[in-house]
C-alpha positions as a printed Julia matrix, in Angstrom:
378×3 Matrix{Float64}:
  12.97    5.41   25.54
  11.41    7.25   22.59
  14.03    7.33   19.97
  13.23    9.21   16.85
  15.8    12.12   15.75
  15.23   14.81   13.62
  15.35   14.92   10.28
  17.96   17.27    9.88
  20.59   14.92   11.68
  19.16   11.4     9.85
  19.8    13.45    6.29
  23.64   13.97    7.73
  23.94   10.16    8.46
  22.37    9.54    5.1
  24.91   11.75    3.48
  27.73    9.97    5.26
  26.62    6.81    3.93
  25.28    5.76    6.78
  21.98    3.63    6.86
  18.88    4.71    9.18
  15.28    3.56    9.63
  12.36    4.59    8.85
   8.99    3.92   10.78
   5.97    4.28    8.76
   3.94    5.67   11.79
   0.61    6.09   10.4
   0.34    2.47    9.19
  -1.23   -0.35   11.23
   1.22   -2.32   12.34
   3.62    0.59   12.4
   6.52   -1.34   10.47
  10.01    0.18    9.34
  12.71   -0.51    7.01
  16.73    0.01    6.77
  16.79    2.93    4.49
  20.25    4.32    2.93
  21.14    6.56   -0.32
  21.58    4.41   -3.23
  24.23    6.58   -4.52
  26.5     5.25   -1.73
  25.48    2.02   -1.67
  28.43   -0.17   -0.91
  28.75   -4.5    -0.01
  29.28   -4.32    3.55
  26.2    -1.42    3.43
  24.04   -4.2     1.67
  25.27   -6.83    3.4
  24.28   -5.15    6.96
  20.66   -4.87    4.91
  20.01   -8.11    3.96
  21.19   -9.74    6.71
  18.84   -7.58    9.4
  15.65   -7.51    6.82
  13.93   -9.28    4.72
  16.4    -9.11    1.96
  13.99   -7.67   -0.79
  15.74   -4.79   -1.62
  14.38   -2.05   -3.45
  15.5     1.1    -5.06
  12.64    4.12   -5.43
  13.09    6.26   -8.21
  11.62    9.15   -9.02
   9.63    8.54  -12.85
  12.46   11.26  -14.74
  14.82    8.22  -14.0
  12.3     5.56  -14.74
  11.76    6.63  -17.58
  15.33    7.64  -18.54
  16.46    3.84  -17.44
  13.82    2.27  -19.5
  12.22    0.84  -16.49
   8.41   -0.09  -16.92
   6.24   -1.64  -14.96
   6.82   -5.18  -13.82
   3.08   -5.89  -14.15
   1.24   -5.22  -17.09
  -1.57   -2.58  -15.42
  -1.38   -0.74  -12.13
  -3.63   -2.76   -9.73
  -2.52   -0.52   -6.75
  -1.58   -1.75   -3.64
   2.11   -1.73   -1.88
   3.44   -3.34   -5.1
   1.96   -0.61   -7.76
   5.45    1.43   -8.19
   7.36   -1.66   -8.4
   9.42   -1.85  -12.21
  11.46   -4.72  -14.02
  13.94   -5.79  -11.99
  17.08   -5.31  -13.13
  21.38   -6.34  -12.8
  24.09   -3.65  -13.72
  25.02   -5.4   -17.16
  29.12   -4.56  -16.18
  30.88   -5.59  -13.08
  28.45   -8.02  -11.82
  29.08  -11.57  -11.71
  25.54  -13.89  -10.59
  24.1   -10.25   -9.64
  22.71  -11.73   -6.04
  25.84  -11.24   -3.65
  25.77   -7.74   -1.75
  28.74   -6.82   -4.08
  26.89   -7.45   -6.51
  23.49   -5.71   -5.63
  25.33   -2.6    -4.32
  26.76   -1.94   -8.04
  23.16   -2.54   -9.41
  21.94    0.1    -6.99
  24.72    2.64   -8.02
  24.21    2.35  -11.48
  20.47    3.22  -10.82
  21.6     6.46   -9.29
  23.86    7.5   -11.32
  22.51   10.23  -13.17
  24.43    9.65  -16.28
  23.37    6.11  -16.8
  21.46    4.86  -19.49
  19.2     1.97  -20.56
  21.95   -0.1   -22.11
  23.97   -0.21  -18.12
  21.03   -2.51  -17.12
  19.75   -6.23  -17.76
  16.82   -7.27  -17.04
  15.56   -9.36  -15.53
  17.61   -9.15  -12.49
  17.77   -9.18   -8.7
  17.41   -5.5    -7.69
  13.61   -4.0    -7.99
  13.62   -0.52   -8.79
  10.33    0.87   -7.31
   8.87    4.49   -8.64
   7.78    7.35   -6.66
   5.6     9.89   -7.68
   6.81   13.56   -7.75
   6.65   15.21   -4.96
   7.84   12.29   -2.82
   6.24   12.21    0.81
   4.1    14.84   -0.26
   2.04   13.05   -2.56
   2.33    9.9    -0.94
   3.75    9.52    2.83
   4.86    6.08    2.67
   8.2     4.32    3.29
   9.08    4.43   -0.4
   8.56    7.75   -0.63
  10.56    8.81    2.55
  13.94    6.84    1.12
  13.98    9.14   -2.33
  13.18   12.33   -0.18
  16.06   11.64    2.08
  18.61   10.58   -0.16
  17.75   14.03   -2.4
  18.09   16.13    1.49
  21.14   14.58    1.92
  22.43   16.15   -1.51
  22.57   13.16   -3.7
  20.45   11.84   -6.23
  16.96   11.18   -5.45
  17.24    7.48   -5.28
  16.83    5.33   -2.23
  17.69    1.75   -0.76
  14.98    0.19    1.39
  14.37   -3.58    3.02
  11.6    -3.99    5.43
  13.07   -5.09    9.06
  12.33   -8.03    9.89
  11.01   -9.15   13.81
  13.18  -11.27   15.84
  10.99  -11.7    18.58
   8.1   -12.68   16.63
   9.81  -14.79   13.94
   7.87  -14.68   10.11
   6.83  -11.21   10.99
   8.28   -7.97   10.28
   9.36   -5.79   13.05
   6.7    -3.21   14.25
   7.09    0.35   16.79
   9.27   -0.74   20.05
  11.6    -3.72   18.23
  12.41   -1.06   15.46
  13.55    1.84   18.1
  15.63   -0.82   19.99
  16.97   -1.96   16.66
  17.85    1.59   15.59
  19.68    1.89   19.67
  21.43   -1.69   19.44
  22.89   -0.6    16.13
  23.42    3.09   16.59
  20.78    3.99   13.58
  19.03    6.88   13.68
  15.53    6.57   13.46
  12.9     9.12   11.62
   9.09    8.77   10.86
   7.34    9.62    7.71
   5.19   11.86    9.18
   8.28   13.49   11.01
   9.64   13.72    6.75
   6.15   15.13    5.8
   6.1    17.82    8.39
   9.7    18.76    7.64
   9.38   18.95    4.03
   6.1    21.23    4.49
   7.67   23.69    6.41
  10.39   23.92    4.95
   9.82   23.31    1.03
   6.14   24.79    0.97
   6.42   26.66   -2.69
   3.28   28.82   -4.02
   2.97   30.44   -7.34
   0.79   33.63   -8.1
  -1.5    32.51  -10.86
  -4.62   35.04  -11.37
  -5.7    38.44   -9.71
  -8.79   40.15  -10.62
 -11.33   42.43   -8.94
 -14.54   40.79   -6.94
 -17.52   42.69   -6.49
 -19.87   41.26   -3.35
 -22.6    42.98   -1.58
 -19.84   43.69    1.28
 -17.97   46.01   -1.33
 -15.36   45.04   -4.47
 -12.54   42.51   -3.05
  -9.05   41.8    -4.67
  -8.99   38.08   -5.56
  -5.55   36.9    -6.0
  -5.39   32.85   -6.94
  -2.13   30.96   -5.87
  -1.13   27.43   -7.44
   0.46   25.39   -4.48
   3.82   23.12   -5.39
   3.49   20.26   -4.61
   0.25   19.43   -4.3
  -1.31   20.75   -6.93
  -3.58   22.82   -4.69
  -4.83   26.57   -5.65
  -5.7    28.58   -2.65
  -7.2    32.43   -2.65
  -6.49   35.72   -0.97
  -8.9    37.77   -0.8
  -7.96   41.6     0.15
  -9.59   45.13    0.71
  -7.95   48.28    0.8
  -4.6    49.5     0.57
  -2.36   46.83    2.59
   0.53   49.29    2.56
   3.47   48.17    5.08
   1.56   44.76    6.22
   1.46   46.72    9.53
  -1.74   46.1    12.05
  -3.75   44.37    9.2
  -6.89   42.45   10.0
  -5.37   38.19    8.35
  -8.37   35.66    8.41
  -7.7    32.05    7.67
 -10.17   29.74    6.19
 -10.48   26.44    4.93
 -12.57   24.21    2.44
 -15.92   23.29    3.15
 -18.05   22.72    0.95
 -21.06   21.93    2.94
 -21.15   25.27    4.85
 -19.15   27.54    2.44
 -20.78   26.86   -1.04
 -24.13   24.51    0.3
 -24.95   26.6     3.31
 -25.37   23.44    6.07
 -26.68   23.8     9.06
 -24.26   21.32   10.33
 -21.51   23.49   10.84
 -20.47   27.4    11.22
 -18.11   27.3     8.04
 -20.17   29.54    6.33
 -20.81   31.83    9.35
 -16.83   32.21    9.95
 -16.2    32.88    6.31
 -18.73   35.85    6.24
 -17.65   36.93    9.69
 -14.25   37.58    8.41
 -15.25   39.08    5.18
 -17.7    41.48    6.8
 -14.8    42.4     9.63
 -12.68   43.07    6.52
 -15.52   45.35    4.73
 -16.12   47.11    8.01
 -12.84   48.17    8.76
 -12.22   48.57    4.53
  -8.57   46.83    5.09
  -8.07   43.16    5.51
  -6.98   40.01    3.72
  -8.47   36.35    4.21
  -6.88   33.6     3.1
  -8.84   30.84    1.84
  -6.52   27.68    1.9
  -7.95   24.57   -0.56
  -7.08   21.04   -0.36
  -4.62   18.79   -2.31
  -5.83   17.66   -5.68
  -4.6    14.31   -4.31
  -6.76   14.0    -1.29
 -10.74   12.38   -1.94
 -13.35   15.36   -2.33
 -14.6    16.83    0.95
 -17.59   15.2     2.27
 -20.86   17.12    2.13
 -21.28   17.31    5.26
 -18.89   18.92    8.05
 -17.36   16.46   10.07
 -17.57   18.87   13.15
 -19.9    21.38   13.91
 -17.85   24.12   14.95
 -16.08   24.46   11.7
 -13.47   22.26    9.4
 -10.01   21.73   11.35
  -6.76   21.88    9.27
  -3.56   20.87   10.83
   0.27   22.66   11.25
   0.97   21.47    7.78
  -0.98   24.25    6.49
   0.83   27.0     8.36
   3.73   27.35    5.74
   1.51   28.0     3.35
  -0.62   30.62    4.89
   2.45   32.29    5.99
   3.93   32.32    2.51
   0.71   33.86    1.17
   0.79   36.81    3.7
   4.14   37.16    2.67
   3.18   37.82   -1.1
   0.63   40.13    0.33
   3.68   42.36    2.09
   2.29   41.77    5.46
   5.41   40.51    7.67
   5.79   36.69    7.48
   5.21   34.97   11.0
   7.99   32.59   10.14
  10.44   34.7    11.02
   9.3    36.1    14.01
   7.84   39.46   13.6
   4.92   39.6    15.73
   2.86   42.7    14.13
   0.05   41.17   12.16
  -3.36   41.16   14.0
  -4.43   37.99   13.56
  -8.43   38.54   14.29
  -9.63   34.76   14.19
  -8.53   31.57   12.14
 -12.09   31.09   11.09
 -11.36   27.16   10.29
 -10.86   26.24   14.36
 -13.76   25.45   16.38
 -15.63   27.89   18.46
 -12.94   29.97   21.37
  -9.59   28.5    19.6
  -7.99   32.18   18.67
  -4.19   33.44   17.85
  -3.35   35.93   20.13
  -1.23   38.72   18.41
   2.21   37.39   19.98
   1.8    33.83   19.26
   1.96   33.33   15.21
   4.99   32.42   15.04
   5.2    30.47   18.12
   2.69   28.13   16.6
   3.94   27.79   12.94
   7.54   26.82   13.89
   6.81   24.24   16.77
   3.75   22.54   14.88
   1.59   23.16   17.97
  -2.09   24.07   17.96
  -3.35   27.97   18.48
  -3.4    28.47   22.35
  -6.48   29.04   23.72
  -8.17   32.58   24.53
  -8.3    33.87   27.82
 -12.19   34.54   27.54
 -12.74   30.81   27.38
């Protein structure tokens, strides 16, 4: 049986001091580890840890406490790899005895999260490895690591995590992978989430944009509004760009489209990016009332290549959808996320050739993460 639960109900468990595990899905092997809060880290909590994984345990921190703890790097340059993030390790300097028991460990772990510790609670070296995030957790970074801070701050602690990579006992010296980690999570009555189940969670739900710059366009299709938006947490800025008098939001022509370089700014032949983009802006001109977005990609993510990876136009995926909705929102056109179902949405002009919204489906799509459905003239 497919066991993963939603996040909602493994940020509960988390809260409760309960442990869960987390499958990094994406990765290859898929591998998981016994992730809990490290504000409510406790012995027996520990002890269930080291004794079903590897017994490395680390604690992510987001850099504010690294840098509040006096944490640096335990290497002397960032060499990347799944050991970049990893700082000095460290003992709680009070109430610890050899600092390697679980007792011992789970006040090491505390201390970390406490949010009113200093420098001077810690020795180092020690037996706990603190491990830093970057901001924006699974959002910069899906990974494991990542997915431990982000849960432990859902749950309403402090954004600090416990994680130990579960170890196989079928295939002994390996770590557990896909199948052994869901029956793990049933034998034990864990819950069981994937990063990209925490990334797609997080972006629907936490998808923050900022109005940065407005200022008039003209083009040979007539004078556009250009309003910039700065994108938390990526670091993305995306554009709206708008005609006429929106008024009430009601019946306005919404285009969506995405980065391309190669067909938008180059011109390519190797894709219809550029075609879509002035299809929507002439539509818009014609009718004199309209608004396309134009959604940009992380400042994380490589460069776009130069040339389209499919002909029919660049694909995006239902991560995006939160963010175009939030933009028509800022625009006063009613926001699909809630259900209204009044906004004409003429074409997403990022989806291949024949993939249209209909009128009744934009919400539909954005809050079940499915693709557009099809048009009937196909």
């Amino acid at each position: 049986m497919d066991r993963v639960d939603g996040v909602s109900l493994v940020a509960s468990d988390i809260a409760a001091g309960k442990p869960v595990v987390v499958l990094e899905d994406a990765a290859d092997p898929a591998v998981g580890s016994v992730v809990c809060a490290a504000g409510t880290a406790t012995a027996p909590l520990i002890a269930f840890t080291i004794r079903h994984t590897t017994g490395f345990v680390q604690v992510p921190l987001i850099q504010a406490h690294c840098d509040r703890l006096n944490l640096p790097p335990m290497s002397g340059g960032d060499h990347g790899g799944p050991c970049a993030g990893q700082r000095v390790s460290v003992d709680a300097r009070d109430g610890v005895t050899t600092g390697i028991s679980a007792s011992d460990r789970a006040r090491t772990i505390r201390v970390l999260a406490d949010p009113h510790a200093t420098a001077d609670a810690l020795a180092r070296p020690g037996h706990v490895v603190p491990l830093c995030v970057p901001d924006g957790g699974v959002l910069r970074r899906p990974g494991r690591c990542e997915a431990a801070a982000d849960l432990a701050a859902l749950a309403g602690l402090p954004p600090a995590g416990v994680l130990s990579d579960v170890v196989s006992t079928e295939d002994r010296g390996e770590l557990a992978r896909r199948d052994e980690l869901r029956a793990f999570a049933g034998r034990h009555d864990m819950r069981l989430v994937t990063v990209t189940d925490l990334v797609r969670y997080r972006r629907r739900t936490e998808a923050r944009l900022i109005r940065s710059t407005e200022e008039a366009v003209p083009t040979q299709l007539g004078t556009f509004r250009a309003i910039s938006y700065d994108s938390w947490p990526d670091g993305s800025r995306h554009v709206a760009l708008t005609m006429g008098n929106l008024g009430d939001g009601q019946h306005v022509s919404v285009w969506l489209h995405h980065e391309c370089p190669a067909g938008t700014v180059l011109g390519t032949l190797g894709c219809l990016c550029r075609q879509r983009l002035d299809a929507g802006l002439t539509a818009i001109a014609t009718k004199g009332r309209g608004a396309l977005r134009y959604l940009r990609r992380p400042t994380d993510e490589p460069d776009p290549p130069l040339t389209c990876p499919n002909r029919k136009g660049c694909q995006t995926e239902p991560r995006d959808g939160a963010t175009a909705a939030l933009i028509l929102a800022d625009l006063g056109i009613p926001d699909p996320l809630v259900g209204r179902r009044t906004v004409a949405e003429e074409e997403d002009t990022s989806w291949p050739h024949g993939i249209r919204p209909h009128r009744s489906t934009i919400s539909t799509w954005l809050g079940s993460g499915r693709r557009w459905p099809r048009s009937r003239a196909e």
